[in-house]
C-alpha positions as a printed NumPy array, in Angstrom:
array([[ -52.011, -164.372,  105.358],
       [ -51.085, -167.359,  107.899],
       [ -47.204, -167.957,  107.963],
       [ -47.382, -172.237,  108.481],
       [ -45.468, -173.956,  111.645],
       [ -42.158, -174.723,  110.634],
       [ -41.61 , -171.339,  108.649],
       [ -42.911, -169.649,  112.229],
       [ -40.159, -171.911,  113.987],
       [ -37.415, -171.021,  111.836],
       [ -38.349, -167.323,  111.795],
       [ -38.498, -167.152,  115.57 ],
       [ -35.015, -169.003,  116.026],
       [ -33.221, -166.515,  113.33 ],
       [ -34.404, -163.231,  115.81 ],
       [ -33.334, -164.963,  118.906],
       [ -29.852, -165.665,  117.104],
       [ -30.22 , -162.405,  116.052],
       [ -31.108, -160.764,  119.397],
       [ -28.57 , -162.567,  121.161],
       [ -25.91 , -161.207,  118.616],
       [ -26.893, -157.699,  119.047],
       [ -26.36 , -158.124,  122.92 ],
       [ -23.102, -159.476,  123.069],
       [ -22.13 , -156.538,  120.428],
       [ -23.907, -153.979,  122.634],
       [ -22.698, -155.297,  126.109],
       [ -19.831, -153.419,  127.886],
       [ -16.559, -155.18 ,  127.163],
       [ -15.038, -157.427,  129.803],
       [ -12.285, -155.813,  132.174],
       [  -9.018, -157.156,  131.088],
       [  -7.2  , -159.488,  133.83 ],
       [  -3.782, -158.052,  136.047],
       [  -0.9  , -159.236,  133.558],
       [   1.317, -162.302,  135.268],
       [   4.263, -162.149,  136.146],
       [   6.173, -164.472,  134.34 ],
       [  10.451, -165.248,  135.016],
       [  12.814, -167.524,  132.865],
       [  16.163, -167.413,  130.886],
       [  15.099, -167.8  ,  127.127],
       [  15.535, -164.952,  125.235],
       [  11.762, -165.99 ,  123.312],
       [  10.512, -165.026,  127.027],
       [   9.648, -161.587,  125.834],
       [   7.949, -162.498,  122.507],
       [   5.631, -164.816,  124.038],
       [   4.029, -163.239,  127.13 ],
       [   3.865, -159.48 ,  125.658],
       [   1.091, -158.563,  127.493],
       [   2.843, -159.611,  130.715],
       [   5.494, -158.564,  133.024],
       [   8.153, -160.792,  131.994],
       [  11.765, -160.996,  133.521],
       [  14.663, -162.408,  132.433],
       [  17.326, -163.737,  134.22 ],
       [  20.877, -164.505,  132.645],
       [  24.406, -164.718,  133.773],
       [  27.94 , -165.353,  132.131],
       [  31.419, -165.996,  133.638],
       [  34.659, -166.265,  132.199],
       [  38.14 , -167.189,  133.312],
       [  41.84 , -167.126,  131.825],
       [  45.2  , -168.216,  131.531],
       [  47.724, -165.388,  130.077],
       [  51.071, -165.134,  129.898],
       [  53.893, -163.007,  127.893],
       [  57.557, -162.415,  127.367],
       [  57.575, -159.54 ,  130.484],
       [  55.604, -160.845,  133.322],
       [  54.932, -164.869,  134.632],
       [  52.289, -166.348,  133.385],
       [  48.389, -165.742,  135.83 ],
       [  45.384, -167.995,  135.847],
       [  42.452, -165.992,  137.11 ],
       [  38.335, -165.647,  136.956],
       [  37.856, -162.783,  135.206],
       [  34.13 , -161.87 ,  135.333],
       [  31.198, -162.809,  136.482],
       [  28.142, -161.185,  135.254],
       [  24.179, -161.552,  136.616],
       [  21.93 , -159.225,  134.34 ],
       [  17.965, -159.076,  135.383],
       [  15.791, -157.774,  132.789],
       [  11.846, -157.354,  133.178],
       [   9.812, -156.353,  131.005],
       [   5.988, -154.691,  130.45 ],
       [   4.806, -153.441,  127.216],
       [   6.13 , -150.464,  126.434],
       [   8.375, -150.135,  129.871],
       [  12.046, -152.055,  130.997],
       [  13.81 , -152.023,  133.675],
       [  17.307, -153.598,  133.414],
       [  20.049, -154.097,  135.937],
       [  23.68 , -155.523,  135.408],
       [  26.366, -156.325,  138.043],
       [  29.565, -157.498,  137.755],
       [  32.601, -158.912,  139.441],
       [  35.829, -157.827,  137.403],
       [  39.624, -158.612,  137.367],
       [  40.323, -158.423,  133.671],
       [  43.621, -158.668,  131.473],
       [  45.545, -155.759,  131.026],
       [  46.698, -155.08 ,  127.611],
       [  50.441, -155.972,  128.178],
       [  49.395, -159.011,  129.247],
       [  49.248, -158.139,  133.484],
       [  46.028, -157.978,  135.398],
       [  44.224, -154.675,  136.129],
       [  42.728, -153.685,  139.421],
       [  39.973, -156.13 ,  141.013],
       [  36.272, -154.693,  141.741],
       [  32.754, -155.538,  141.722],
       [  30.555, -153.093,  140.349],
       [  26.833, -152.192,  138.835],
       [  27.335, -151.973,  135.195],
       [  23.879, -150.732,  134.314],
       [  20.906, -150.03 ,  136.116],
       [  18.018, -148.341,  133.713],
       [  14.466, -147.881,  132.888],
       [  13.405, -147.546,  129.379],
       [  10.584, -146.536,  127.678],
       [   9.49 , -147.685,  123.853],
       [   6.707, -145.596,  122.665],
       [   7.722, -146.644,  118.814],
       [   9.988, -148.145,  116.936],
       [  11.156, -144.342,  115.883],
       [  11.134, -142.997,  120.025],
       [  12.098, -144.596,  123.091],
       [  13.632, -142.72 ,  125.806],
       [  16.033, -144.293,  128.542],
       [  17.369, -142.765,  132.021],
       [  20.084, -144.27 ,  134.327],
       [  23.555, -145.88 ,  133.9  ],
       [  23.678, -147.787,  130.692],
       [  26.304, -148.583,  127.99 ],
       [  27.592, -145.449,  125.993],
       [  26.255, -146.465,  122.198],
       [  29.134, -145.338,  120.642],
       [  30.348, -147.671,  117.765],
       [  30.379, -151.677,  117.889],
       [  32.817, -152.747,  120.846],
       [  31.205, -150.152,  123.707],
       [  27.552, -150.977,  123.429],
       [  28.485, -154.675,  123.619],
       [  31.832, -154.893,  125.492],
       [  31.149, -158.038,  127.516],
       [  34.107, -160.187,  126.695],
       [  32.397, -163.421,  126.637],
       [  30.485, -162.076,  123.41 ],
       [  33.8  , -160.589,  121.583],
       [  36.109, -162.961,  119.641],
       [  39.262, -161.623,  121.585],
       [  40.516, -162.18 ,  124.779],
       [  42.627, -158.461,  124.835],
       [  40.19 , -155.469,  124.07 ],
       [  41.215, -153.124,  120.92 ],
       [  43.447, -149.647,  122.228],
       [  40.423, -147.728,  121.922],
       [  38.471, -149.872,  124.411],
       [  41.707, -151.271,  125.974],
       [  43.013, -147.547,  126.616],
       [  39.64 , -146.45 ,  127.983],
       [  39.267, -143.335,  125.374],
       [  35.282, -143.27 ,  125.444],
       [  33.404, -144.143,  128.779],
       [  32.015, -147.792,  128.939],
       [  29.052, -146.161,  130.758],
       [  26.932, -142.919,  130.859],
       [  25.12 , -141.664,  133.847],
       [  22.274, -139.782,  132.426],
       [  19.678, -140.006,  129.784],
       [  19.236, -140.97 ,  125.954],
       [  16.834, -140.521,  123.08 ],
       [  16.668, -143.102,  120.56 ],
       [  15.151, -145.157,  117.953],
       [  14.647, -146.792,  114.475],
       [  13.481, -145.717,  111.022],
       [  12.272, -147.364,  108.174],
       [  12.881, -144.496,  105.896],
       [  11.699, -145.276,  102.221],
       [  14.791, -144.719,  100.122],
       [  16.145, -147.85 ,  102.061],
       [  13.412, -150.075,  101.208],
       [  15.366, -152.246,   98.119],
       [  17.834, -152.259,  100.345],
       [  16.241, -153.886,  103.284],
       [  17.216, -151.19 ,  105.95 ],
       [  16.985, -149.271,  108.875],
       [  18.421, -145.897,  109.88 ],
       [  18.94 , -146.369,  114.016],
       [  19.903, -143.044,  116.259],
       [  20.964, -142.292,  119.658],
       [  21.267, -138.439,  121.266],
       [  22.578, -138.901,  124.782],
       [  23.584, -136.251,  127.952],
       [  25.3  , -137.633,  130.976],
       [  27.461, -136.453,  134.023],
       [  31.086, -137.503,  135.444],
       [  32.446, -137.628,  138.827],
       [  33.769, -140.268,  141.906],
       [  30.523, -140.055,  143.572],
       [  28.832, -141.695,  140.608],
       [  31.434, -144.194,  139.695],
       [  32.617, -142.21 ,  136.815],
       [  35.8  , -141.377,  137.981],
       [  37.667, -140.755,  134.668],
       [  34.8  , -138.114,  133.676],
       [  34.321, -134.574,  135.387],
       [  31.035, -132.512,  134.611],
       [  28.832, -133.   ,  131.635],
       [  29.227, -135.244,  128.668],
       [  26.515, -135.607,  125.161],
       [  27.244, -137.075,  122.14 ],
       [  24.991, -138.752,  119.517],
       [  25.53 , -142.026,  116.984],
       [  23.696, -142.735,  113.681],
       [  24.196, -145.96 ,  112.437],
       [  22.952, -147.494,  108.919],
       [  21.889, -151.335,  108.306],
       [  21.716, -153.128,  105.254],
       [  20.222, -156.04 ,  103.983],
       [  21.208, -157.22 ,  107.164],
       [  24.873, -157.696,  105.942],
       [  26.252, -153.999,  106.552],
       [  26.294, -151.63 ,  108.629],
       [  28.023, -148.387,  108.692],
       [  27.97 , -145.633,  111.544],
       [  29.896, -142.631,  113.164],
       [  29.433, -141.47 ,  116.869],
       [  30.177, -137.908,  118.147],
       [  31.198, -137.694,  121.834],
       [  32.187, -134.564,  124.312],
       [  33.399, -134.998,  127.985],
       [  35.988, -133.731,  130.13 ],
       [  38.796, -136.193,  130.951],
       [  39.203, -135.396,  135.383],
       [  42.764, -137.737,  134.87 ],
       [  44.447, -135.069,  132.858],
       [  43.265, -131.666,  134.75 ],
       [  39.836, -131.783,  133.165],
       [  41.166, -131.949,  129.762],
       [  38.26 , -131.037,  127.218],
       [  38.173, -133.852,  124.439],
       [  36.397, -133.973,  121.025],
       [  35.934, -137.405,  119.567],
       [  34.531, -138.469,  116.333],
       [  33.952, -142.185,  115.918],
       [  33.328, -144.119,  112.45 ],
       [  33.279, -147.519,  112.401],
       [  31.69 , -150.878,  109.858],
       [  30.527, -154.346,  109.614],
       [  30.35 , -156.591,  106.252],
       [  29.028, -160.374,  106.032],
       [  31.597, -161.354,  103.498],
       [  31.275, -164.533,  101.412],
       [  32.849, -167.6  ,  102.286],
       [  32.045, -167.038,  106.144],
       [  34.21 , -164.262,  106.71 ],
       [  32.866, -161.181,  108.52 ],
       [  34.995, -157.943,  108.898],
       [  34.92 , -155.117,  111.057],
       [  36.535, -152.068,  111.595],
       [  36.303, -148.797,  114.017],
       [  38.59 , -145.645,  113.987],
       [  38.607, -143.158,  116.427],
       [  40.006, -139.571,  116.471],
       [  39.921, -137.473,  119.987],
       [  40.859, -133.749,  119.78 ],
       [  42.371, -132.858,  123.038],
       [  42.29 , -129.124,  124.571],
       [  46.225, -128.83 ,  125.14 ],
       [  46.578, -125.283,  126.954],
       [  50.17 , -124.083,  127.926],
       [  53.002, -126.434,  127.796],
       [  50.5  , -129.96 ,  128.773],
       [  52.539, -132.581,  127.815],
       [  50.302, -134.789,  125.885],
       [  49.365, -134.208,  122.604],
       [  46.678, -132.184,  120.592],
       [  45.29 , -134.52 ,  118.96 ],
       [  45.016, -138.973,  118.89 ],
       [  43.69 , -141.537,  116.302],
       [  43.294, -144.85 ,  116.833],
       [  41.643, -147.592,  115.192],
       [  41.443, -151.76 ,  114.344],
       [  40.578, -153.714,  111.381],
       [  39.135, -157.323,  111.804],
       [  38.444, -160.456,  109.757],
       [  36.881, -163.636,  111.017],
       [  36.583, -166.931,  109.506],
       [  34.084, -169.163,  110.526],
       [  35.579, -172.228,  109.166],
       [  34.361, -175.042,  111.152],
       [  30.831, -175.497,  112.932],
       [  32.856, -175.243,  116.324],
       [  35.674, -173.137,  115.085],
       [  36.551, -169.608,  113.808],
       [  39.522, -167.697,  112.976],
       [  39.925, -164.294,  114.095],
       [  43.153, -161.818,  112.713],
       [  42.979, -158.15 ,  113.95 ],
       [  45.314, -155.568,  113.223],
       [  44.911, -152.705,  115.787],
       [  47.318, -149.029,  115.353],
       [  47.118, -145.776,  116.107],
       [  48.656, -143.54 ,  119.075],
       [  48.756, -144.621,  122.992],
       [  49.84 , -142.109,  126.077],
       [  53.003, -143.404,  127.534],
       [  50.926, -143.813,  130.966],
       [  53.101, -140.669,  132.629],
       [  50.808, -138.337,  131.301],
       [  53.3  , -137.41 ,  129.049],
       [  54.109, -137.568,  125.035],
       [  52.374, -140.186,  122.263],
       [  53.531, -142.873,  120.625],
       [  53.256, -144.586,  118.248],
       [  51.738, -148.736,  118.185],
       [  51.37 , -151.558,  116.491],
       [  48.875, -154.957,  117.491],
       [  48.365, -157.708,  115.863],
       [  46.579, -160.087,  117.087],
       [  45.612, -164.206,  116.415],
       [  42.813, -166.095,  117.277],
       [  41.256, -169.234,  117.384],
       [  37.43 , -169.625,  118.66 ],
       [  35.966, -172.946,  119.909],
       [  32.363, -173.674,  120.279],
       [  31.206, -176.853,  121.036],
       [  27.983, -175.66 ,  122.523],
       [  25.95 , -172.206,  122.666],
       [  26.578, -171.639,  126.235],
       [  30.475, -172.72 ,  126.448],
       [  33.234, -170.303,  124.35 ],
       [  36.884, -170.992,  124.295],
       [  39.264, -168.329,  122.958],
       [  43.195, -169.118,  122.43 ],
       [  45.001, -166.262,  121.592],
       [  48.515, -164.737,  120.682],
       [  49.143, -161.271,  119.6  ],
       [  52.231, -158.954,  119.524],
       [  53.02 , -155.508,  120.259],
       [  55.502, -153.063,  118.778],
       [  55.896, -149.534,  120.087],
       [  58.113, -147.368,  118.032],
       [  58.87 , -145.177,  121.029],
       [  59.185, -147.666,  123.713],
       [  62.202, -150.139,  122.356],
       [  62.542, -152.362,  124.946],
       [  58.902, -152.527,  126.103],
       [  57.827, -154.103,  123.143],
       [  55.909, -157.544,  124.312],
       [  54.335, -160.659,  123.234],
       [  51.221, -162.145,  124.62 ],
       [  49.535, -165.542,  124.4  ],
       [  46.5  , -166.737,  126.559],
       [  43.507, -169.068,  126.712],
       [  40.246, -167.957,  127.924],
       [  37.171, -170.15 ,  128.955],
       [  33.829, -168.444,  129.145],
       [  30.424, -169.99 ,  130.28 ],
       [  26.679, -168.453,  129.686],
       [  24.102, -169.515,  132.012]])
């Protein structure tokens, strides 16, 4: 049987369409192109080029103008920060310097330096694992992992970051990552962790630490409103004859209705006292926080901070009492004002007790 013309035409197109189908399936796939290397500012940077090696470049400085009842008033630049982040897959590298002459919490200026913050490489095999080795923040709490002054809603640091208590940095290496688990899925949230082992010493710019250090954080988020979390933390303390210290951290966040937010962290360090060492066994510390974003430019901040300080002789505790006024100004996303006012009653001290007012101007770039 004779198939006609046109059906022998149509018949012969379909198996070269066909033919040329199975070829394309069965050739050898094509090598994939060297990823670019692509630099910029936006924080989107990494979301759309993940395939290449992306770097980010950012930078923030801030300057102030303090004064208070004890020493005459000081207008100075306080920081200036240049942060370069790249970025490759799985992989980052990130490196922070910084230029500091910061505010001392009675109001003076603490000593001037320039240092490297951070300088890591990090590795995300998951969402659940990612492993990170070098200098980095110590994730312990809110204030630490963040700590860059332009971001807080303060110009003075709470005691427990003001009284350097916990490390701003570890030298060493961390294991961390996020879960999903499935309890928390009405609530919308995720279980994050971080185990981390360091080292102290001059040599490695972590002069207020001697020997090893490890401690670990779990932290809980919650419909992306809450968050609750406690950090454990051992190191030796080389300013008070290698004293060993215990600390456990809790701290938490709310998004409150009518545009308040609150936060809170409380901190209790168990000190190895042997003989007759004049500081005491034990310290607690802690702040509570409310801010009121009242204005599309404007917040208000209130924070209460208490707890125990050393008397800076290496001697006994006492007691103290912050609190501490605020008004934020934002008139665009890279320029932050802060004025500020806060007072300060020690129950030991008398005399010492101080007020402090100041005006900080910060700038991202």
């Amino acid at each position: 049987m004779s198939i006609p013309g046109p059906a022998q035409a149509r018949l012969a197109r379909g198996a070269a369409a066909g033919l040329a189908v199975a070829l394309v399936c069965l050739a050898p796939a094509a090598r994939a192109g060297l990823p670019r290397f692509v630099f910029g500012r936006s924080p989107n940077l990494f979301h759309d080029h993940p395939d290449d090696v992306a770097t980010r470049i950012g930078s923030w400085a801030d300057a102030s103008w303090v004064d208070n009842d004890r020493e005459s008033s000081s207008v100075d630049l306080n920081h200036v920060n240049l942060q370069v982040d790249s970025r490759w897959r799985g992989f980052q590298g990130f490196v922070e310097a910084e230029y500091e002459h910061e505010v001392g919490r009675d109001g003076g200026q603490d000593e001037e330096e320039a240092e490297l913050e951070q300088a890591y490489l990090r590795y995300r095999a998951s969402d659940a694992f990612s492993v990170r080795v070098g200098r980095f923040n110590t994730p312990a709490g809110i204030w630490l992992p963040i700590h860059w002054s332009i971001l807080m809603d303060t110009i003075e640091k709470p005691p427990l970051a003001a009284e350097n208590l916990l490390p701003e940095q570890q030298v060493g290496l961390e294991l961390g990552g996020t879960f999903f688990p499935g309890w928390l899925e009405g609530l919308d949230g995720q279980l994050d962790y971080a185990l981390f082992v360091g080292a102290g010493g001059k040599r490695i710019n972590q002069g207020d630490v001697v020997g090893a250090t490890g401690g670990g954080d779990l932290r809980l988020r919650m419909r992306e409103r809450y968050l609750i979390g406690a950090t454990v933390y051992g190191q030796k303390n080389d300013t008070a004859e290698q004293r060993a210290e215990l600390d456990l951290l809790v701290y938490g966040e709310a998004t409150l209705p009518c545009a308040l937010t609150f936060r809170t962290e409380f901190l209790h360090q168990r000190r190895e006292r042997p003989g007759d060492a004049p500081w005491a066994k034990t310290l607690d510390v802690g702040y509570a926080k409310l801010r009121w974003d009242f204005a599309r430019w404007f917040y208000a901040n209130y924070r209460v901070s208490y707890g125990d300080e050393d008397d800076g002789d290496g001697g006994s505790t006492n007691r103290q009492l912050v609190n501490t006024f605020t008004l934020g100004i934002q008139p665009i996303p890279a320029v932050r004002v802060k004025l500020e006012y806060s007072i300060h009653d020690r129950s030991d001290h008398g005399g010492e007790d101080f007020r402090f007012w100041g005006a900080s101007l910060g700038v991202r770039f």
